[in-house]
C-alpha positions as a printed NumPy array, in Angstrom:
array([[  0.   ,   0.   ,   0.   ],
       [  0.551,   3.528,   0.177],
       [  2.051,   4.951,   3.151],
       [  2.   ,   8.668,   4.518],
       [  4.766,   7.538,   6.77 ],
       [  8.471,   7.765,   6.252],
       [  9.553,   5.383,   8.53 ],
       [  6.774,   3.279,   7.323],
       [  7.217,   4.05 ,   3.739],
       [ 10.995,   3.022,   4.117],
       [ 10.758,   0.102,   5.89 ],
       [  8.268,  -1.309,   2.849],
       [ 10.813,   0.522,   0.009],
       [ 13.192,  -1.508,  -2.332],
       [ 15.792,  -0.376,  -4.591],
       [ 15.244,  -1.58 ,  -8.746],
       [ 17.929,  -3.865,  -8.628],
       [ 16.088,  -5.93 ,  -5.113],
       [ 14.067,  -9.487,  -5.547],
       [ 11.382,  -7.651,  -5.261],
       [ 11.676,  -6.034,  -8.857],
       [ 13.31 ,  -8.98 , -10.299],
       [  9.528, -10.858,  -9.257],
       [  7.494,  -8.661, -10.776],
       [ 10.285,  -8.705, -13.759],
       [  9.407, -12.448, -13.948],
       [  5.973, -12.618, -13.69 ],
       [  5.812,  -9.913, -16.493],
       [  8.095, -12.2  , -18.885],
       [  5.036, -14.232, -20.041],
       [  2.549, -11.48 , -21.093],
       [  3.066,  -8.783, -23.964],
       [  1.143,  -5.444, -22.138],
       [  3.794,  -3.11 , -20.712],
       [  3.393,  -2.664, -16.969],
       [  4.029,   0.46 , -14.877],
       [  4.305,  -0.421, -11.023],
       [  4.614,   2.005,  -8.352],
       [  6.813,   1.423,  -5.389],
       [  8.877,   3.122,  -2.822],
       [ 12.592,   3.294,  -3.922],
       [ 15.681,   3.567,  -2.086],
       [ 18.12 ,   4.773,  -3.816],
       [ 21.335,   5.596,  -1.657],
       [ 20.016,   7.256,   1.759],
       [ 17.626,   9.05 ,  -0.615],
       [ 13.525,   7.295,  -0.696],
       [ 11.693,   8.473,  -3.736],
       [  7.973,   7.74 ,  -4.79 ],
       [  9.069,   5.23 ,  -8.009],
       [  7.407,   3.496, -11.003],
       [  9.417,   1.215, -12.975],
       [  8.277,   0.352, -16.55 ],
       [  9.177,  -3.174, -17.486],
       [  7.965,  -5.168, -20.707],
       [  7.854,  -9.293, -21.092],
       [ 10.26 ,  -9.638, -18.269],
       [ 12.592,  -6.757, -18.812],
       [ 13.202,  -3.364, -17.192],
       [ 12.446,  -0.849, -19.17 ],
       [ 13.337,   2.154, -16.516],
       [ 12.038,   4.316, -13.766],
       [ 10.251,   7.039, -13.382],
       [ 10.516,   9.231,  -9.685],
       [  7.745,  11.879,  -8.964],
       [  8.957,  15.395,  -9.546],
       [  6.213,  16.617,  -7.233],
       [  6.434,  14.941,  -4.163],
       [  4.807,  16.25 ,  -1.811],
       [  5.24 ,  14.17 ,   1.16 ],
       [  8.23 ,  15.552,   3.337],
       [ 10.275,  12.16 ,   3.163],
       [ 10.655,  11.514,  -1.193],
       [ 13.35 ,  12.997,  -2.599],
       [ 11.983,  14.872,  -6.167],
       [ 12.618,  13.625,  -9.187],
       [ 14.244,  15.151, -11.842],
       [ 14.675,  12.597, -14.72 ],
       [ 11.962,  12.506, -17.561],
       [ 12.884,   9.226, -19.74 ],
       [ 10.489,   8.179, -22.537],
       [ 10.204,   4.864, -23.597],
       [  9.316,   3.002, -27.033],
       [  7.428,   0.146, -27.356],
       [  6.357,  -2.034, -30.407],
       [  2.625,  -1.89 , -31.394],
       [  0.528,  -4.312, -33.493],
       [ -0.728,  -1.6  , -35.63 ],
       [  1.139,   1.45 , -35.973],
       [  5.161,   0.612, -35.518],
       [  6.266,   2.238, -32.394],
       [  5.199,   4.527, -30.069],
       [  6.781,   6.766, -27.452],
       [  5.695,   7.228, -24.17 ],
       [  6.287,   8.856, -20.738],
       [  4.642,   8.766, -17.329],
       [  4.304,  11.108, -14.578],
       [  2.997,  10.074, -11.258],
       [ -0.05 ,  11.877,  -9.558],
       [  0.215,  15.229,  -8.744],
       [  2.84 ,  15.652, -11.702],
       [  0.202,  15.892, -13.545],
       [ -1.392,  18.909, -12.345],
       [  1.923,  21.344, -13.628],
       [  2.776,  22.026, -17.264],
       [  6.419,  20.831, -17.262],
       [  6.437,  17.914, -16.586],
       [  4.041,  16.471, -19.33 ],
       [  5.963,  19.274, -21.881],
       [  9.362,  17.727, -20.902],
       [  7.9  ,  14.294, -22.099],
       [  6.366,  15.669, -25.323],
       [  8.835,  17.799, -25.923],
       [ 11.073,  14.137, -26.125],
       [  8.65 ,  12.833, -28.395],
       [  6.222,  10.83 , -26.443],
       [  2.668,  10.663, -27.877],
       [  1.132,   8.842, -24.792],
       [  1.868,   9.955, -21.2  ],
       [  0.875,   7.377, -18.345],
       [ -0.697,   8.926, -15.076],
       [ -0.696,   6.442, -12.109],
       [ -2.163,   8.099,  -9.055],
       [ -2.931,   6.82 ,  -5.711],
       [ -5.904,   9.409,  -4.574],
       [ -7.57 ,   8.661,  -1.034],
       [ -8.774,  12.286,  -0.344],
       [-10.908,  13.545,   2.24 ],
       [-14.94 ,  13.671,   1.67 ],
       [-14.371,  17.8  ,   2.296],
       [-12.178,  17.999,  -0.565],
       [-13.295,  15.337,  -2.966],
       [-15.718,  16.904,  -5.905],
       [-12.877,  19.853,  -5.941],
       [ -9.892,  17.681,  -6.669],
       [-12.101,  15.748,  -8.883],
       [-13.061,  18.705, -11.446],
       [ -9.063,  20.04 , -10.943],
       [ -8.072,  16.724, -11.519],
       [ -9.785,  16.466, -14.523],
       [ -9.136,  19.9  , -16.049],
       [ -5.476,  19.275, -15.192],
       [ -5.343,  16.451, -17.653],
       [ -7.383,  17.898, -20.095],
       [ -5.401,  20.603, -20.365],
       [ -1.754,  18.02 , -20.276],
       [ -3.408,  16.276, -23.725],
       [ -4.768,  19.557, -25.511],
       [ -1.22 ,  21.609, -24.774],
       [  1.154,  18.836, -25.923],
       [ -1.315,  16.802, -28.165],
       [ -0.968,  13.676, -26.619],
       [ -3.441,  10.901, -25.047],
       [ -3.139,  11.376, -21.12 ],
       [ -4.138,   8.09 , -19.378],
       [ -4.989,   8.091, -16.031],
       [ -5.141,   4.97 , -13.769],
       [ -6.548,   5.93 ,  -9.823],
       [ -7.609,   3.397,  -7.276],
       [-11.056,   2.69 ,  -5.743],
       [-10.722,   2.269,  -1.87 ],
       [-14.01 ,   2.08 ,  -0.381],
       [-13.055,   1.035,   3.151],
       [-10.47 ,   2.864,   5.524],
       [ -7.149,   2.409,   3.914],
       [ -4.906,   0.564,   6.45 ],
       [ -1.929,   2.242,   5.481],
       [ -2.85 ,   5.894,   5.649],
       [ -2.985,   6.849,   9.013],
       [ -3.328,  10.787,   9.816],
       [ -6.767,  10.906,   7.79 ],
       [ -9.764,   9.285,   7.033],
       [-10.303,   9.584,   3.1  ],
       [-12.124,   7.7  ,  -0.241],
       [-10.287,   6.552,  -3.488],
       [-12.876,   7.362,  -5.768],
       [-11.224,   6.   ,  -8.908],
       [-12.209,   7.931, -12.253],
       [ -9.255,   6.35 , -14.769],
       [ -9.571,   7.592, -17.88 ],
       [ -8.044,   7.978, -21.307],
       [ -7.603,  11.6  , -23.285],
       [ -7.026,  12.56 , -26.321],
       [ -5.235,  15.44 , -28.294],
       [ -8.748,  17.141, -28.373],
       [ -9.345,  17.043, -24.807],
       [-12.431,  14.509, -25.112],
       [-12.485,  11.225, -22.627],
       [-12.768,   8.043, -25.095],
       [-12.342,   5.594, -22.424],
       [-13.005,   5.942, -18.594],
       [-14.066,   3.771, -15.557],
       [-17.191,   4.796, -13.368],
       [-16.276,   6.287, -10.164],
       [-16.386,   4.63 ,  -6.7  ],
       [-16.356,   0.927,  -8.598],
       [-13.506,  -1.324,  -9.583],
       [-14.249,  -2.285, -13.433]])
């Protein structure tokens, strides 16, 4: 899970070279979709809020949020983009920003800028019932605005946490899910319903 703990969130972080990754490494050497997995890194003495982007059992690279807001991740400051084979159209380029990254200009113009054409989203959103319908329509303008700016799709992926989260601790909060896919033109031509794992 998701921790809003440092000494929590470090004693369940990994660095990309640990068993941990070389699992999930294995388990994706069998299936052809490219996976993005989030996970607290270690990286020296430094802990950073990490996805690593692997494909049919190899390691593609990392990503580390440039935003991060909690007190114990280091920022981020690398902006790789990736290619990856598709069945119709050749290749494509993509990047990935995690969460909040979204929400500022650079990061998704960095990535564009580099030639990606798709930029990957992952959030982990358990917000507060006081807060919720006005990070939902910022949220969504945010990414509207990421695809329309840089002409790109912008693909979201949230969670959907009904119950209490056991590893959030100083608040009581909902993932209310909402993934979604944009495209250059701003319109949504794939989403999930809120509040329901489909």
């Amino acid at each position: 899970g998701y921790q809003d703990d440092g000494e929590r969130a470090r004693a369940h972080a990994f660095t990309i070279d640990s068993p941990e990754v070389m699992r999930v490494l294995d388990a994706t050497s069998r299936f052809d979709p490219t996976l993005i997995v989030g996970f607290n890194e270690i990286r020296g003495s430094e802990l950073y809020n990490t996805v690593l982007v692997a494909h049919r059992g190899h390691l593609l690279g990392r990503y580390s949020k440039c935003a991060a807001y909690m007190k114990f991740h280091t920022q981020g400051r690398d902006f790789p983009v990736f290619e990856r084979e598709t069945r119709d159209d050749g290749v494509v380029k993509f990047g990935v920003i995690i969460c909040a990254d979204g929400g500022y200009i650079e990061p998704a113009r960095i990535l564009a800028v580099k030639g990606a054409k798709v930029i990957f989203a992952p959030h982990y959103n358990y917000i507060n019932a006081k807060g919720l319908i006005s990070h939902f329509m910022r949220v969504r303008a945010d990414h509207t605005a990421r695809a329309i700016e840089n002409y790109v799709y912008f693909v979201r992926g949230n969670n959907v946490t009904v119950d209490k989260e056991q590893s959030i601790l100083n608040y009581e909060g909902v993932g209310y899910g909402d993934s979604y896919v944009v495209d250059p033109f701003g319109e949504i031509v794939a989403r999930t319903r809120r509040h329901v794992e489909d």
